[in-house]
N, C-alpha and C positions, 0 to 999 in steps of 0.2 A: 835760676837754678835748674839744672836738668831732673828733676823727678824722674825722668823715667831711667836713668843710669842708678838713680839710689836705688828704685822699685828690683833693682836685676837680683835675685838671690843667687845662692850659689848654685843652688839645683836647677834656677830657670837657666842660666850660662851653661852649665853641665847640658842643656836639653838642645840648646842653639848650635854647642860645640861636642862637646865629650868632658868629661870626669879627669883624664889625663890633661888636657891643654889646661883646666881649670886648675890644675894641682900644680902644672908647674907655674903657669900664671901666677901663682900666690908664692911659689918660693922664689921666684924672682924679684917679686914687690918692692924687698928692701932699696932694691937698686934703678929703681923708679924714679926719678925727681916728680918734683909737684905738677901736675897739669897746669894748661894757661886754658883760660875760659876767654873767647871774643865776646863781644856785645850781644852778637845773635844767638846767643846758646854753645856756635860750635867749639867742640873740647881737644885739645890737643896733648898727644902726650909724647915722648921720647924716651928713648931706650939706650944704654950700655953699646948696644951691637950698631947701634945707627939708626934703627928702622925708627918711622916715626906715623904717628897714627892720627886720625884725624877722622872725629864723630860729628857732623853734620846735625841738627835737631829734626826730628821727622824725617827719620833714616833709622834701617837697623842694622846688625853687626853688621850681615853678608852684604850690605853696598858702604861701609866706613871704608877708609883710602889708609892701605899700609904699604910704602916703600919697602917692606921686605919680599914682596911678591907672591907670598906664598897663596895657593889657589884657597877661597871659603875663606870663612871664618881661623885667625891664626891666634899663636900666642899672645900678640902683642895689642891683639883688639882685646883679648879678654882683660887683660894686663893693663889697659888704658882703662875700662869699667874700673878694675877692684880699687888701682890709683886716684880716680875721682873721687872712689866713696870712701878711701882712705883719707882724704884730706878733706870731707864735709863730715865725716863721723861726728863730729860735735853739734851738727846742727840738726833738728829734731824733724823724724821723716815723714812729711806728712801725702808720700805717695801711697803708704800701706804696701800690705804683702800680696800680693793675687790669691787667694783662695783662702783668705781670712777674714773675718766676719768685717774687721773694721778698717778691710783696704777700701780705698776713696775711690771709687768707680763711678764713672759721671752715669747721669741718669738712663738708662736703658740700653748701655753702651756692653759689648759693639753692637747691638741692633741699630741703634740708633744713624748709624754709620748708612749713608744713602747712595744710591748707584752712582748719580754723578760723583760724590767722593772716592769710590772703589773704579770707578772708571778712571778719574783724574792720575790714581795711586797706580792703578793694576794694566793698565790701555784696556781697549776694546778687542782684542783680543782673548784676553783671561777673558772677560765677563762672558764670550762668545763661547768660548770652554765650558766655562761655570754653568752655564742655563743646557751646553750637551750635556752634560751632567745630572742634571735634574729632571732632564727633557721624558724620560720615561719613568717620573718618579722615585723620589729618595726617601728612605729614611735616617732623620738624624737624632741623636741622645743629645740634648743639652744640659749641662750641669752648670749652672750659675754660678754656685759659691767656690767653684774651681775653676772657672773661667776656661771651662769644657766642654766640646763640641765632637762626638762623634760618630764617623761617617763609615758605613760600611767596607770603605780602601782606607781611612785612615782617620787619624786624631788630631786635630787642631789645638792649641793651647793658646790662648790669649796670655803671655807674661808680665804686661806691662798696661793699667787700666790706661783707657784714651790713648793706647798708641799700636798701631796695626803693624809699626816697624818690627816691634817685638811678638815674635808668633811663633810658636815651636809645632811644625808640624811632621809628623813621622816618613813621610811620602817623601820620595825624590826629588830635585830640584823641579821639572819640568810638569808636573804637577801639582805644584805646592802652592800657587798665585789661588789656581783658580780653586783648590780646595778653601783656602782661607775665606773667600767670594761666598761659598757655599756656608761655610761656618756662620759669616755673616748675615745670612737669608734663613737662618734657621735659627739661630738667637733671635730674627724679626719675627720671626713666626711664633714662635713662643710667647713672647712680649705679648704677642697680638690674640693670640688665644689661649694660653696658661699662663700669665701677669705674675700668678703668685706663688707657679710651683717652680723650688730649684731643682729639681729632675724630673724630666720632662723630655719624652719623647715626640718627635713633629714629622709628618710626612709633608713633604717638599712635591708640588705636581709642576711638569712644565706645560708643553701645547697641547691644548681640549681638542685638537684635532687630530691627534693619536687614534690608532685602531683600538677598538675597546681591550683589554685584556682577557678579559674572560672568552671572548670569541677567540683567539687564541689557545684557549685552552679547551677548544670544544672537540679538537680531533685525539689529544690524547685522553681526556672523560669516555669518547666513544670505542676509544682502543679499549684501554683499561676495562670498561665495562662488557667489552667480547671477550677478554679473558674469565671475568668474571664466571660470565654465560655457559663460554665454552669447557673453564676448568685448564689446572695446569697439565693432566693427565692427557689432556686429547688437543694442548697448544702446539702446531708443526711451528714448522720453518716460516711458514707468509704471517703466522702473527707474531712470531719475534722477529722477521722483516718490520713487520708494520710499526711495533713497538720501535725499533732501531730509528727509521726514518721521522715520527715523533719528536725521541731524543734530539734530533739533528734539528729539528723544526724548531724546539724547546731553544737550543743552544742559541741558531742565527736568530729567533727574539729577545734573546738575553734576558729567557724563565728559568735563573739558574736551579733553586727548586724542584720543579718538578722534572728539570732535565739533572736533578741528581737522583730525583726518586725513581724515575724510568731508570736510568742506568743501572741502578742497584736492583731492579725488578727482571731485568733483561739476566744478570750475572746470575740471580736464582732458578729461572727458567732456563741458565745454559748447564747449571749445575744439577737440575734434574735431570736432566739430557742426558749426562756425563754419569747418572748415579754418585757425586760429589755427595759428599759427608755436609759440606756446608748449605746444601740446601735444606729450608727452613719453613715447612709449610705456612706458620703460623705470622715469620714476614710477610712473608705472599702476601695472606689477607691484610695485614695493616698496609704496606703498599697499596694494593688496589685501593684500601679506603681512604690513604691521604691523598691519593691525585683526585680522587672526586672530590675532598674536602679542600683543597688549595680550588677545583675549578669553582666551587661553590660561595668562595668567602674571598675568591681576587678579587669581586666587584667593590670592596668596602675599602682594602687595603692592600692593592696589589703591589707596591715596593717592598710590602711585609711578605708576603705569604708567599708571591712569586719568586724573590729574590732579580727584579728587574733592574733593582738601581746597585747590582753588586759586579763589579767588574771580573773579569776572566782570573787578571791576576794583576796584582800592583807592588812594584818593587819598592824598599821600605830602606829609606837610609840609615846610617848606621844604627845597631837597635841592641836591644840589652836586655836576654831573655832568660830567664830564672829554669834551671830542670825541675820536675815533679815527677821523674821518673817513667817506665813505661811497660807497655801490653807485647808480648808475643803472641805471636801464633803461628798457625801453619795453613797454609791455602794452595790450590790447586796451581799448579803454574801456568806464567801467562801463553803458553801452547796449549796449554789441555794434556801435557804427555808426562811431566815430570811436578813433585810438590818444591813449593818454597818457601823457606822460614822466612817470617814478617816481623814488622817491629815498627809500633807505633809511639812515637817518643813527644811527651808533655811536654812544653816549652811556658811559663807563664810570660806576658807582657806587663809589666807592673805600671809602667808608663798609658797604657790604652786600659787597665783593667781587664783583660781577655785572656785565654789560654790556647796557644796553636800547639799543632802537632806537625810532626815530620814523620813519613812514614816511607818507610823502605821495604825490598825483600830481595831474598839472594835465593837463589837457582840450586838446589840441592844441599847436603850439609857437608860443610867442611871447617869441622871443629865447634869448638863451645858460641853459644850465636853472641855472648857477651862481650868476646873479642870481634868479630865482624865489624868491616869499618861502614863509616857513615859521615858523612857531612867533614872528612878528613882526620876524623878518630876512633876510637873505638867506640861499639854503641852503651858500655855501660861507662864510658867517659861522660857524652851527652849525655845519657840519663839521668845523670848525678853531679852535674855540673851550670858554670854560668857562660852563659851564648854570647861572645858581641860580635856581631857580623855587620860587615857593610857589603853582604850580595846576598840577604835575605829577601824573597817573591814570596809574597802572601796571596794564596787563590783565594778564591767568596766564599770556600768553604771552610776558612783560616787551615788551611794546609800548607805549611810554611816550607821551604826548599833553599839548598845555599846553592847558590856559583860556587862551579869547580874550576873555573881559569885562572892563570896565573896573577892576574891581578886581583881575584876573588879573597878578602881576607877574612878569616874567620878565626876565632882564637877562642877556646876551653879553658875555665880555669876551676880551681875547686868550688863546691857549693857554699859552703860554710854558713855564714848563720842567716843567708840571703833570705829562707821561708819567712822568716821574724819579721823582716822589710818591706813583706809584701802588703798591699792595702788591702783596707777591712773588706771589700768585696770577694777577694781571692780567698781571704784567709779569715772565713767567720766564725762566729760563736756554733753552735747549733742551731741555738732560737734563731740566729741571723738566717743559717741554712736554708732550714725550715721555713722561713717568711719567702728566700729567695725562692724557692721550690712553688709556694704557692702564690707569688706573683705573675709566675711563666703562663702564660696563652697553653693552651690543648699543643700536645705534640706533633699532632698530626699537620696543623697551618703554620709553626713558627719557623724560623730560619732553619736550615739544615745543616750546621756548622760542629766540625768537630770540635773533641772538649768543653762543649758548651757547660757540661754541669761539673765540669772537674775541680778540687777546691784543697786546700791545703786547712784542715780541721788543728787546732790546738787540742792535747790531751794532756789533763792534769794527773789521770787516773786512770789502771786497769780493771774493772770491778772483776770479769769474769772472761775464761778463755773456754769456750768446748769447742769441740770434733763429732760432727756427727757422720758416723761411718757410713751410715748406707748412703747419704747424697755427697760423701768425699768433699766437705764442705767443713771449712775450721771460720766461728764464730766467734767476735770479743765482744765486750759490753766495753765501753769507754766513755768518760765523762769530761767535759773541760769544767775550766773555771768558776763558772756557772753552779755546777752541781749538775746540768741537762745532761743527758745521756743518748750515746746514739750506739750501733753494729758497725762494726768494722767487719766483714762478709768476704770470704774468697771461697770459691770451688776451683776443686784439682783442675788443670788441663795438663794434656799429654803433653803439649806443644813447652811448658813451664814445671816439669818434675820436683823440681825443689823450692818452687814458690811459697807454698804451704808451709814447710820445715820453717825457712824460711821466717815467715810470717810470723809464727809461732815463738822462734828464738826472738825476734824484736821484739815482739810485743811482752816477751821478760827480760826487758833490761830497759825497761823506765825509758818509753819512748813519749816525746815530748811534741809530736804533731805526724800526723799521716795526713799523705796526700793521694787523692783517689775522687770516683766519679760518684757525684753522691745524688741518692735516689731517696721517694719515701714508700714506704712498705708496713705494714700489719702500724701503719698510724705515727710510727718514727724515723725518725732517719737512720739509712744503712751506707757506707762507704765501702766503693769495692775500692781496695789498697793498690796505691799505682809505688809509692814508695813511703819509708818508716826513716824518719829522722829522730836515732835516740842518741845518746851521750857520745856515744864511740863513733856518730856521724850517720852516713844516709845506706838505708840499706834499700834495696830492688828487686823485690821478692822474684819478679819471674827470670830476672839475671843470677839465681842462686843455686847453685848444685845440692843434691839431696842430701840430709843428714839428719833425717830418721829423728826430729826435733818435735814431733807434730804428737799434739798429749795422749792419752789413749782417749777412745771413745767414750762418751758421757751420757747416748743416751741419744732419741731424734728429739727434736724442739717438740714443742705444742702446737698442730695441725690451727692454722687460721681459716676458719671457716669462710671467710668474705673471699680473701684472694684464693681458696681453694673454689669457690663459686665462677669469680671471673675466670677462673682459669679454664675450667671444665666448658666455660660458655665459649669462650675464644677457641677452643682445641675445636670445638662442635665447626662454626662456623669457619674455620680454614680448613677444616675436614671438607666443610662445602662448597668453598671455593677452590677447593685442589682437583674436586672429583667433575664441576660443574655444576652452577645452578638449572639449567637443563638434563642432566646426566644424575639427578638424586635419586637413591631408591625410596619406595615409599614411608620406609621406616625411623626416613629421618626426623620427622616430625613428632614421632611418639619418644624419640631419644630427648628430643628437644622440651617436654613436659616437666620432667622433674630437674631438668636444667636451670628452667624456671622459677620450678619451686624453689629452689636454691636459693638463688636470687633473691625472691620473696622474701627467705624467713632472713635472711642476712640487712634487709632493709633496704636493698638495691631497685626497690619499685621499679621505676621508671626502665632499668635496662630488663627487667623480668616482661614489663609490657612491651619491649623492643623483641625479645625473642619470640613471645608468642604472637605477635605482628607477623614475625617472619615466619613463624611454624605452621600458619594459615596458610602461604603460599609460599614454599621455598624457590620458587622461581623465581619472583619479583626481586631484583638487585638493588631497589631502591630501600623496603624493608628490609634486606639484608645489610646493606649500608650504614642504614640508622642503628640498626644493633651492632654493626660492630664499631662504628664510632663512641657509641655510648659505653660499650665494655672500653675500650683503649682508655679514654676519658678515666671510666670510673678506676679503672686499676692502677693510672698515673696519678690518681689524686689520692687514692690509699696507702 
């Protein structure tokens, strides 16, 4: 009996092919005759049209043999699957389901699976791929009880227990061998050093003969800390040279990390240059302190913190991406002479658990930006709609991008109740949020990937809406299922005039899940609202024109004393990295005492001894460092 043709679900066929071949596969069935099974396993089927298909055992779709010719996986391979399991329906499956507690997984499999077998499977080739691959260290997520592997370019799925023919991976064909290789090598690793956890993240190393990493990272620590010294106020031309040539240095060793932190450090110091609106003193300082804190913590985990095993860009076969709506803005144009509206648009992957963005900007204003096209539609089309594209390129930043060629096919269709569909990762409770929030590593070493914390929340409840007028800032209180309670938090931008209004009319009409990027603050969770799914469907607050819907003013909140401390502590110290830690006047120090105290009476010990550390000697960058990692830290974990 072929077990691994029972084991196929509709979903793992849907993942090998698509949703459509699988749908008419199944309405064609009736006119199926029986398969003929050989002695050796292999199944044979025929068709109405002539084509006739022929499954092999220890083989999967994309090498079965279909006389219709069509190129991949076709109808008539999936068509031969539902037919076989159409005529054993009676007999009791003891393949089990992949990702169910009581599917039959042989023991430690696929770890268990050993190079000469992946060689014998794959040549020496893939395996020659697979170890480039690793060769500068990787990080991979393993999930056991869903027979999931994933890889910074992509997701492996194991469909079918003990058969490596069945393997749904999201990457391109000419990829896909030796990603699977890699799957394999990090389900061993697991095995081998977390036995009994089913989620379980494993760093992958390849040759001990690699340059160190952190040596590497000793010329951009030395840039970064000249800024420091020098201050942005007296940074010319030769050290945003120096910083440029870094970046460059960063890029050809593949530290995508900190060559995305320099670049974002370099556009701040062009924007002071320019008197730009968008420059941000109090970045500034977190930049300088995540490149010393990446060169400081590469030695432990440098596929983590560096981003060394994330490739430039990896083009993703056809793929099936949920909207969450999205952010406007306005930015300097890419001359420096004219502004251009932006628009960064959520995409969820419900297949990999992740969330990309696609992000755009056009060259002056020419009409409502919610019309403005984008990836072949309009942008409040994609905002509020479902993706399947087959010329989706995902960069290591999950920045997702469609082919605009003629053969590039990309199709929008409505949302409808897709948020529901999404898995418990994307779409948690609070309490889940909240647990997720406080598993994340310090901000400052983890990956640099957009949407990272963007999340589609359930709302059973509105308890409370105000407006508080002085910070043009409209607050709700909302609850799910649970009873837990979390902020739903927007402030006005110019760039988004009727976001607000907006906001205000969803959130009275019985809205049933917001989606937005979710943070914790004064001890709970807050959600800045990326879009509002209520009855009457998906709303996109910063795609909405004004209508004066926004309640009247209520009154400011109640001043939190802790995040009012970090704050005052952080403003201090980018105040002293803007002017220079060389370049202070004497007075900084005494500013710096009841900064302190602050600190103190709030219960912040430790970052109170950070500050007066540094108010001993505000020159030293090392003391300065330590305090402001400790503020970043402590106001992420508040």
């Amino acid at each position: 009996m072929r077990t691994d043709l029972l084991a196929l679900t509709t979903d793992a066929l849907a993942g090998l092919a698509n949703r459509g071949l699988v749908k008419r596969a199944t309405r064609d069935l009736d006119g199926v005759p029986p398969v003929t099974s050989a002695g050796d396993g292999t199944v044979e089927a025929s068709f109405a049209d002539g084509a006739k298909v022929t499954l092999p055992p220890g083989h999967g779709l994309d090498t079965a043999d279909c006389t219709c010719g069509a190129p991949g996986i076709c109808r008539h391979r999936i068509g031969a699957v539902l037919a076989y399991q159409r005529d054993h329906a009676s007999i009791p499956d003891t393949a089990g389901t992949p990702g169910t507690p009581d599917a039959a997984v042989p023991a430690g499999w696929p770890g268990s699976v050993t190079d000469e077998e992946l060689t014998d499977r794959f040549g020496t080739r893939t395996m020659t791929a697979a170890r480039r691959m690793v060769g500068g260290g990787l990080t991979a997520r393993v999930r056991r009880q869903a027979m999931t592997v994933e890889t910074p370019s992509a997701t492996v799925r194991f469909l079918v227990p003990g058969e490596l023919g069945f393997v749904d991976c999201d990457a391109r064909a000419e990829s896909r061998d030796a990603l699977v290789v890699v799957a394999v090598w990090a389900c061993r690793h697991a095995d081998a050093h977390e036995p009994d956890d089913h989620d379980v993240t494993v760093d992958l190393t390849g040759q001990a003969d690699r340059q160190p990493v952190p040596a590497a990272m000793a010329g951009v620590a030395a840039t970064a800390g000249e800024l420091l010294r020098t201050g942005v106020v007296s940074a010319d031309e030769v050290l945003v040279a120096a910083l440029r040539r870094e970046h460059a240095a960063c890029e050809r060793a593949n530290l995508r990390w900190p060559a995305a932190a320099l670049a974002e450090l370099v556009e701040q110091l062009t924007a002071y240059g320019t008197r730009s609106a968008q420059h941000d003193p109090v970045r500034v300082a977190e930049l300088i302190a995540e490149l010393h804190a990446r060169h400081h913590a590469a030695g432990r985990a440098p596929s983590r913190v560096l981003g060394t095993d994330e490739p430039a860009e990896t083009p993703l076969r056809q793929v099936r991406l949920v909207a969450l709506g999205c952010r406007v803005g306005r930015a300097t144009g890419e001359d420096d002479t004219e502004d251009a509206d932006t628009a960064e648009v959520f995409l969820a992957h419900p297949g990999t658990e992740t969330v990309l963005a696609v992000r755009h900007r056009w060259a002056g204003r020419t009409g409502a930006i919610a019309s403005r096209r984008i990836a072949g539609t309009t942008l409040e089309s994609l905002a509020a709609g479902n993706v399947v594209s087959e010329a989706a390129v995902r960069s290591a930043g999950r920045v997702v991008r469609f082919g605009a060629g003629r053969l590039a096919r990309t199709t929008i269709s409505p949302l409808g109740g897709s948020w529901t569909e999404l898995p418990r990762a994307l779409r948690p409770s609070v309490t889940e949020a909240l647990a997720q929030l406080t598993g994340l590593p310090p901000r400052v070493v983890r990956p640099r990937v957009a949407a990272e914390l963007v999340r589609v929340m359930p709302v059973t409840e509105v308890r409370q809406v105000r407006y508080d007028a002085g910070a043009q800032r409209l607050d709700a209180v909302v609850a799910d299922s649970d009873g837990a309670a979390a902020t739903v938090s927007l402030t006005h931008r110019a760039a988004a005039p009727g976001a607000l209004d907006a906001l205000a009319d969803a959130l009275a009409r019985d809205p049933v899940e917001v989606s937005g990027a979710i943070r914790r603050a004064h001890g709970g969770l807050v959600i800045e609202p990326y879009a509002v799914h209520t009855a009457d469907g998906v709303v996109v607050p910063d795609l909405a024109t004004p209508t004066g819907a926004v309640p009247p003013p209520t009154g400011q909140a109640n001043p939190d004393p802790l995040a009012a401390a970090i704050e005052n502590a952080m403003a201090l110290l980018a105040e002293a990295a803007h002017r220079g830690l060389t370049r202070l006047p004497p007075t900084i120090a005494t500013r710096a005492t009841p900064i302190a105290d602050a600190l103190r009476r709030t219960g912040l010990t430790r970052c109170a001894e950070a500050v007066d550390a540094w108010s001993t000697n505000p020159a030293d960058p090392v003391t300065w460092l330590r305090a402001e990692t400790r503020l970043l830290t402590a106001g992420e974990l508040h």
